[in-house]
DRENKOLMAR-828903 format. One line per field, with one value per residue (C-alpha): residue number from 1; residue in one letter; x, y, z. Coordinates in steps of 0.2 Angstrom, whole numbers. Example, Ala and Ser with C-alpha at 12.3 -4.5 7.8 and 13.67 -1.06 7.14 Angstrom:
num: [1;2]
residuo: [A;S]
X: [62;68]
Y: [-22;-5]
Z: [39;36]
***
This chain:
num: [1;2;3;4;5;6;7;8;9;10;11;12;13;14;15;16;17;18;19;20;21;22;23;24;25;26;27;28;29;30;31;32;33;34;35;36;37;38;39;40;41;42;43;44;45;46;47;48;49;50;51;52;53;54;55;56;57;58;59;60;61;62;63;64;65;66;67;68;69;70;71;72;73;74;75;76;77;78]
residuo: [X;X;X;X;X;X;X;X;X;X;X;X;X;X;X;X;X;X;X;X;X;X;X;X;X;X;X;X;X;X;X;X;X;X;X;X;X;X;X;X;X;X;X;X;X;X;X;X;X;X;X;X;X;X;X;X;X;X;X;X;X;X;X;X;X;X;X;X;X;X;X;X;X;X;X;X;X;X]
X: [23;21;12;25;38;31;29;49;52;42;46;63;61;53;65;78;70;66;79;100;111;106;90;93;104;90;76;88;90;72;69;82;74;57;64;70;55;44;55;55;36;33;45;57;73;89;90;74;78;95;84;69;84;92;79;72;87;87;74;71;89;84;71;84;96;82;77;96;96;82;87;104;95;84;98;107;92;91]
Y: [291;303;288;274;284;286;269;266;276;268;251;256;262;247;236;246;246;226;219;221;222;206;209;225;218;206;219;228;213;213;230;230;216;225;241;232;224;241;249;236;235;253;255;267;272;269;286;287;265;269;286;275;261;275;284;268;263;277;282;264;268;284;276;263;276;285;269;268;285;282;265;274;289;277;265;279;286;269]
Z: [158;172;185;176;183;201;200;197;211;222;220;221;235;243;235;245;261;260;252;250;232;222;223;215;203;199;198;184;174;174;169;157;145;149;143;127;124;128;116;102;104;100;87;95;89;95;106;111;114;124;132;137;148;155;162;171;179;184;191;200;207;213;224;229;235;244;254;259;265;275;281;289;294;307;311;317;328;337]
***
């Protein structure tokens, strides 16, 4: 879990540096419905369903939030 969650964080962020806000919105759809379908594939329960979604968004929204940090920090140094 420890590498899936790099993961999240690192397409987050390259999300966030290519792209603007309905591409995220699209990316969450995505990993919204791949959550449920993780979580319905392994037989969790509802917490550990609703605690699984939660920590994907926001961990993918984490990176995101990181690349806009960046993104001003070197719009405002040019």
């Amino acid at each position: 879990m420890g590498y899936a969650t790099i993961a999240l964080a690192t397409l987050g962020f390259s999300v966030g540096v290519v792209f603007r806000l309905k591409m995220l919105l699209l990316v969450l759809a995505v990993l919204l419905v791949g959550s449920i379908g993780f979580s319905l594939a392994n037989d969790f329960t509802l917490l550990k369903t609703t605690l699984t979604i939660v920590t994907t968004q926001c961990t993918f929204q984490g990176g995101y939030f990181l690349a806009m940090l960046a993104r001003a920090a070197f719009a405002s140094a040019r």
